[in-house]
N, C-alpha and C positions, 0 to 999 in steps of 0.2 A: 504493500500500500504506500509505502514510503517512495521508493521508486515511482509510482506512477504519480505519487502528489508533484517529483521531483519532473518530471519531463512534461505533466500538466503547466507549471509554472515559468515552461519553456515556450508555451505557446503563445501566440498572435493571433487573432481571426478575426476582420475585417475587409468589407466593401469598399470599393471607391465608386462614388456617385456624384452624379452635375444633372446638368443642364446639359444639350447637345451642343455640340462644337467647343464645350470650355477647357479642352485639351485633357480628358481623362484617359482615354485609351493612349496619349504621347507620356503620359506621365507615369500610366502603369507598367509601358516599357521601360522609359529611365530607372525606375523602383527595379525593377528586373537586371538591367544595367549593371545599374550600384551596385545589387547585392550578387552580382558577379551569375548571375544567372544565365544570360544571351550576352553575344559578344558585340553585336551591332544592334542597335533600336530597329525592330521592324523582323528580326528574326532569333528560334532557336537556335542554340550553338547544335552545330553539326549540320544546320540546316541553313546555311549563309547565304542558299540561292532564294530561300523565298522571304521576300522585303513586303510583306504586308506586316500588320500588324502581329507582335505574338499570339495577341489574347484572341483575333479575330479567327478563326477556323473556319465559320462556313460558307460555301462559295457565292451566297449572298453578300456579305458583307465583305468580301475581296471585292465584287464589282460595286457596289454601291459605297463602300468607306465608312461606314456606319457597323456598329454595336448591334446585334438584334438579338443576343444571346447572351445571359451571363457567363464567363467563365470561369476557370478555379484553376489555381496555380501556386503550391509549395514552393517556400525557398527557405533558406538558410540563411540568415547573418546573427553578428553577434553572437553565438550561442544558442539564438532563437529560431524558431522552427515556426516562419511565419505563412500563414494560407490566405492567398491574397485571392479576392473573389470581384472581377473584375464588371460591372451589368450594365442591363442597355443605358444607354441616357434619354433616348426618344420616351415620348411620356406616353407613346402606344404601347410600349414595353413595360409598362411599368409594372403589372402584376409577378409578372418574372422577375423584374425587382423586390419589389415586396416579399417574395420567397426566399431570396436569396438574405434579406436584410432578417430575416428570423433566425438565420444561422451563424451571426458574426456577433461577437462581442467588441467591436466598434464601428465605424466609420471616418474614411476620410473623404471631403467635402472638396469639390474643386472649382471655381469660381472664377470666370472670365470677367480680367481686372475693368472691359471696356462697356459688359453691361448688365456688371454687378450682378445683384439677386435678382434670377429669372421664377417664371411659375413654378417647372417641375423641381428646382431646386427646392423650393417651399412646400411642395407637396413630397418629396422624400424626406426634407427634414422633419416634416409633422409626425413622419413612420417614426423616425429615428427616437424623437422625443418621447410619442407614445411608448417605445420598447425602454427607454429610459438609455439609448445606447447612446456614449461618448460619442465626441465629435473633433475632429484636427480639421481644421481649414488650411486650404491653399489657395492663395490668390496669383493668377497665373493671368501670365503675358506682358507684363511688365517692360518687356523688350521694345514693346509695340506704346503707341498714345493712346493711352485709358484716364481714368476718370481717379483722381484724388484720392490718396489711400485714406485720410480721415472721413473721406464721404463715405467710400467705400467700410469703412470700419463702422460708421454711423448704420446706413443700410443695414447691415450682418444683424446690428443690434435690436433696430425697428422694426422687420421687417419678418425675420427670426425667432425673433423673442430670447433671445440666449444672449448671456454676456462674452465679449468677444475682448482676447488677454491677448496685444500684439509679442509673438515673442523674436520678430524680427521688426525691420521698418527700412522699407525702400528707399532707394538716394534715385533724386529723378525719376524717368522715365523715357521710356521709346529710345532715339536715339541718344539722350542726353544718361539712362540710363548707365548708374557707376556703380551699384550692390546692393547690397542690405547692410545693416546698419542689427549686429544679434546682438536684443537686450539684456540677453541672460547673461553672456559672456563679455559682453561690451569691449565688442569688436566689430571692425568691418570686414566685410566677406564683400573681393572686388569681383568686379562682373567681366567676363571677355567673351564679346561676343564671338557667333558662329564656330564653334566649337561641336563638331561632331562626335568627339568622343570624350569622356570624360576627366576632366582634368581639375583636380582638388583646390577649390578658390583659393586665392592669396588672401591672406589674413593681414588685416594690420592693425596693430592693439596699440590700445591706447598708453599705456604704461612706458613707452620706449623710449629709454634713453639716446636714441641717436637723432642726430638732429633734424635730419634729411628726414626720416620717417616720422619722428612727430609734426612736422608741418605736413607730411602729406596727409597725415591722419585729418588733422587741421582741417585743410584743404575739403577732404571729403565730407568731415562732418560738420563742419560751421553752413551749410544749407539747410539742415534739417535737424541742428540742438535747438530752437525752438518748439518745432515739434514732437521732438523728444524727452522734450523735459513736459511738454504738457501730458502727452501719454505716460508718461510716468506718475505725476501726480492725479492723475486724472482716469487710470484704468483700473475698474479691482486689480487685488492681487486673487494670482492663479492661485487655487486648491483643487489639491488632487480629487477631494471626495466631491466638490461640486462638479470639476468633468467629467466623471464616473458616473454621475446621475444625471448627466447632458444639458447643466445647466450653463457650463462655461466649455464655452471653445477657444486652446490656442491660433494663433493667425499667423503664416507664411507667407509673405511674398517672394515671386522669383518668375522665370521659365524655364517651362519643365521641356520647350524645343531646345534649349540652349543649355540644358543640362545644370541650370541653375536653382538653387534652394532643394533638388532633392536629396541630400546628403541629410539636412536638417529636418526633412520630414520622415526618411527612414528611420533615422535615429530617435524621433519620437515617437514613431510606432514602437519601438522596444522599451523606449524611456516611460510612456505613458498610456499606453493601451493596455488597459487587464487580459490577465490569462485568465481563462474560462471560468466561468463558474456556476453555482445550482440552477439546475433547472424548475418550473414547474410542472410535474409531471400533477393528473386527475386526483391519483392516488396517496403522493407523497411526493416530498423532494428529492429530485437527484443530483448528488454531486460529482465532480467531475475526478475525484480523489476515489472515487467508489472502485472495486475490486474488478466488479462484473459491469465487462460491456452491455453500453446502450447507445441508440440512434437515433437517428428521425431521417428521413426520406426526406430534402427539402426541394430536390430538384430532379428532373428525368430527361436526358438526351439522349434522342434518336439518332444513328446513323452517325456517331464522330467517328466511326471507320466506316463509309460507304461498301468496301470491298466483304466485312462479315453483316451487315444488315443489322447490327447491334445496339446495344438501346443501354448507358449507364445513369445507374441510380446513384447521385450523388446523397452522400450520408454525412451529418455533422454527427461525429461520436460527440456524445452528452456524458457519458462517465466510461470510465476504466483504460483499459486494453485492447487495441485490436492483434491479433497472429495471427498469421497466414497460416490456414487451413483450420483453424479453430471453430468450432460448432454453436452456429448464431442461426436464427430462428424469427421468421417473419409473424410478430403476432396477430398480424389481421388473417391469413391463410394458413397459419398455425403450421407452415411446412418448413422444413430445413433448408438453408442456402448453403451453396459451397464457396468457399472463401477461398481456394488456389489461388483466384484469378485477379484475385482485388487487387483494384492501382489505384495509385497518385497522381496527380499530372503537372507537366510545365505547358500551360496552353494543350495544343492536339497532341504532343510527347507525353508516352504512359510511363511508367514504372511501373512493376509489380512491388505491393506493398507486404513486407514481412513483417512490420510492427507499426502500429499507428495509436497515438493517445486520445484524450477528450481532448476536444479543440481543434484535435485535426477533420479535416475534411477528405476521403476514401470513397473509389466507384467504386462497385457493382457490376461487371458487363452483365446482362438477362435478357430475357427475349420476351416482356412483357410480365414477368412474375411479379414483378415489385413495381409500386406503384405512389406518385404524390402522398405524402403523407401518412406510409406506413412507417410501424416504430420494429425495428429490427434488435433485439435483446439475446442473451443467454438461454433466455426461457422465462424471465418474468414478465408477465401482464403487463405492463405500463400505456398509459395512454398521452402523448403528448396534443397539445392544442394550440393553436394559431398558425394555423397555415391556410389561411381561409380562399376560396374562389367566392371575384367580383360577379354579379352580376353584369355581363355583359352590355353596352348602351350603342352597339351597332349591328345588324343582322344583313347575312349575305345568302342566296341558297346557291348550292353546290352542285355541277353535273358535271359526271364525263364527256366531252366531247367524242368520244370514241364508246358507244355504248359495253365494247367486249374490253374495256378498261373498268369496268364498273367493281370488277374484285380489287382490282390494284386500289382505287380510290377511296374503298373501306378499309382496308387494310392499311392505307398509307393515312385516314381520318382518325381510325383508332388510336393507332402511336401516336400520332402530334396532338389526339385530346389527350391521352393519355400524360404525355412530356409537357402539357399543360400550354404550349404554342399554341394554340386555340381551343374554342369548345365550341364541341360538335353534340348538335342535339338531334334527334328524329322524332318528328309530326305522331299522337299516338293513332292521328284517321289514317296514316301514312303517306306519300309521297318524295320529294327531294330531302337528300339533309340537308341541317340549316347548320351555319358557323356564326357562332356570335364570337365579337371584338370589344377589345375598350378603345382600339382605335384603326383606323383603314390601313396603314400599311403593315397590321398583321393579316389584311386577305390576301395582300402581296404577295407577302412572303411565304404564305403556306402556297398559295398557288403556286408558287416557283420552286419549293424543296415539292411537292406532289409531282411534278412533271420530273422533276431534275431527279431526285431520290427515290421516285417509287412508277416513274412510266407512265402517271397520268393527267394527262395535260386536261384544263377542268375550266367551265364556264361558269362566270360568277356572277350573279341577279341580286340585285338589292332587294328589301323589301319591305314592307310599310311599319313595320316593328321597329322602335326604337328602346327597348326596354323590358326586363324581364324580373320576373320574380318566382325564386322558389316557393313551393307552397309545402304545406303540413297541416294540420290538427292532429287534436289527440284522439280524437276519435274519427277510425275506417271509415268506417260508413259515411260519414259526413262528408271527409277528404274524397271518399270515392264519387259521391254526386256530385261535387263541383267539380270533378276531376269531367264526368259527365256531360253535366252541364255547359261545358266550357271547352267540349273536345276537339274544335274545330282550331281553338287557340293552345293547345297543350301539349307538350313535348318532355320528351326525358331527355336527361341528358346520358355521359357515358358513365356514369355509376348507376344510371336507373332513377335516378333522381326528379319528382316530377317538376317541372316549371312552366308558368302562365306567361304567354306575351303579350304584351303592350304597347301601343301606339301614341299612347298621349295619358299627361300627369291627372288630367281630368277623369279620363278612365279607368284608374287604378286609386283615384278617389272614391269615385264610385262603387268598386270592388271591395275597398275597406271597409263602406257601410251595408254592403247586402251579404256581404260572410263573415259574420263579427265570430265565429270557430274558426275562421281558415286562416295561418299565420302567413304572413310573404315576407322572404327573408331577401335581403340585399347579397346577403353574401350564405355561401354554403363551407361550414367549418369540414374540414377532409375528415374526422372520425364523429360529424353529424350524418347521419342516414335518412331520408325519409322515403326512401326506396319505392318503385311501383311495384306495385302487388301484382 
């Protein structure tokens, strides 16, 4: 037990989330960089020839430049065994966000210095706060003519609702742009642009007796010891336990194309991000020091080897030990999995994993056995909870274009509801399936892995539904007449789960008052059931 509290303690597990274009995915390669992971920004080592992104893998997001997949990637610094979980930024992705943010014990924030706090910024941060998870900011692009870092600090704090502890502070900017100015160490870190590869800022501290370097020091900081001495009087002081309950975020400025400020935010992921801790499970607490392995399913991908048709369950271990080959046990299907095959990954590069802790993050390959928010244990019962599916607020129907592709396109609908990249429901009078979205370019994107990844190229029809609601009561019969009553608008989805569409907020006013038994749920919790009979 000691041992494993010892390499639990070791751990990191944290998201990086923005806004689109605020350079997240340029930054999760420099983090990659630094901690000696990839030898060029844009690829794994041993794979030098391909210059997309690391985190990006699927051949959407090679032609397009965009994120539409979180991903998961192990590294090692310091000592630390950090799992850096990389998610879309488009705010049509965000559910897939949202699942990913249930399994990190922080986040770091990344924020384009030119237009500051955007919407989906403020709508991930609202997750982050709800889960109570810490927060690092980074404000990036600095290189470039953006907007006032004290406005920019103002915004964070307004706008946020969190207090914001600068623990660096920019000299200029765009081309005038000379460093940061780190208040902890009270030093400058000089800036040199266009720098492809990375090169350890020049420091110049203030304490030096040579002449030539205290005037330079001089030089650099009499622009901005005004502003520094107001931050200084003028900002709480950082505590660890208020960033721990996500009430205070420290604040970086740099670029992360220029390979600048990420030395200082690696090193605050080790310095400042907890290693894992208690869960709550239905039944009792678990912690992460516990003896006996436990999991949660927070994520499902299809196809990251096109060539086996394979499907991995990513699993956040919630307490003990994982070993390769050791005897773990799916308690929703009460069946055994085999554990040879379990990997880690750098991006689409696997490892076979022979030990893994709480905190680290571990696949699965399976071929549909394991599923969204199954808890994978030793053998004890546990029930974990929040990992909820949105009600969808866009509805598309689905065809083959080729009707003797009609297997391919069940088959290729099932894995992606499945993997949670859409949800796929069928009509109970029958006819086409229906795909509902939180936003249009996930019809995109399923239509292009369905032709690309499974053979069947598909026609997509909007349709008058803008809005859906799970249903329940507690009493069959009830549920069953409105299920009746109503069958012309009523679909299950892919657990069997039944739900009502909707066309207008007026309509489902109405619905509230003529089945005051019937519940309509915004969101369906993965170990809530209401199953069709």
């Amino acid at each position: 037990m000691k041992a494993i509290a010892k390499e639990v303690k070791r751990r990191r597990t944290f998201a990086i989330i923005s806004h689109p274009d605020a350079g997240k995915t340029t930054l999760t390669e420099k983090i990659l960089l630094f901690a000696g992971a990839i030898q060029i920004a844009g690829s794994v080592k041993s794979r030098k020839s391909s210059r997309y992104a690391a985190s990006d893998w699927m051949e959407i997001e090679k032609q397009r430049g965009i994120s539409v997949a979180s991903s998961v990637m192990q590294i090692e610094y310091r000592d630390c065994i950090i799992n850096l979980l990389d998610t879309p930024g488009h705010q049509d992705f965000s559910e897939d966000t949202y699942r990913v943010l249930t399994a990190v014990d922080g986040a770091l924030m990344v924020i384009d210095a030119a237009n500051g706090i955007e919407s989906q910024t403020i709508r991930l941060l609202d997750i982050c706060r709800s889960r109570k998870t810490p927060i690092i900011t980074f404000i990036n692009k600095f290189d470039r003519e953006v907007r006032e870092p004290l406005e920019l600090l103002s915004e964070v704090e307004n706008n946020l609702k969190i207090e914001a502890i600068p623990f660096s502070w920019p000299i200029g900017m765009g081309k005038s742009f000379k460093g940061v100015f780190n208040l902890i160490d009270d030093k400058i870190l000089v800036f040199k642009p266009g720098q492809e590869t990375y090169t350890k800022p020049e420091n110049i501290l203030n304490n030096s007796t040579d002449n030539k370097e205290k005037e330079r020091f001089d030089n650099f900081f009499a622009p901005i010891s005004q502003e520094i001495d107001l931050i200084r009087n003028a900002a709480p002081k950082f505590e660890q336990e208020k960033f721990i309950n996500g009430d205070q975020t420290p604040i970086f400025f740099g670029s992360a194309i220029n390979n600048f400020g990420i030395q200082e935010i690696l090193d605050s992921i080790v310095d400042y991000f907890p290693s894992p801790s208690k869960v709550n499970a239905i039944s009792r607490n678990v912690y992460p020091e516990e003896e006996k392995f436990s999991g949660l399913v927070f994520k499902i991908q299809a196809n990251m080897d096109p060539s086996h048709r394979d499907r991995v369950a990513f699993i956040k271990i919630n307490s003990g030990q994982f070993t390769r080959g050791m005897s773990l046990k799916n308690i929703r299907t009460k069946k055994d999995i085999k554990t040879n095959n379990v990997v880690s990954f750098l991006s689409q590069r696997r490892e076979i994993v022979e030990e893994a802790f709480a905190g680290d993050i571990i696949g699965i390959p399976n071929h549909g056995t394991i599923h969204l928010g199954d808890v994978i244990t030793e053998g004890e019962y546990l029930e974990f909870t929040g990992l909820p599916f949105f009600a969808p607020e866009m509805f598309c129907s689905v065809e083959p274009k080729d009707p003797l592709k009609t297997k391919q396109l069940y088959n290729g609908l099932r894995q992606l509801g499945e993997e949670g990249a859409i949800q796929v429901f069928q009509y109970y009078s029958g006819g086409p399936l229906l795909l509902g979205a939180v936003g249009k370019l996930q019809f995109e994107v399923v239509a292009h892995r369905l032709k690309n990844e499974y053979g069947a190229d598909v026609t997509i029809n909007n349709t008058k539904y803008n809005m859906a609601r799970w249903v329940s009561s507690s009493d069959k019969y009830i549920l069953d007449r409105f299920i009746t009553s109503n069958i012309t608008n009523m679909v299950f989805d892919i657990t069997n789960s039944p739900a009502l569409l909707i066309s207008s907020g007026a309509q489902l006013r109405s619905l509230l008052e003529l089945y005051p038994n019937i519940k309509f749920h915004k969101t369906r919790e993965h170990n809530k059931t209401f199953a069709k009979q």
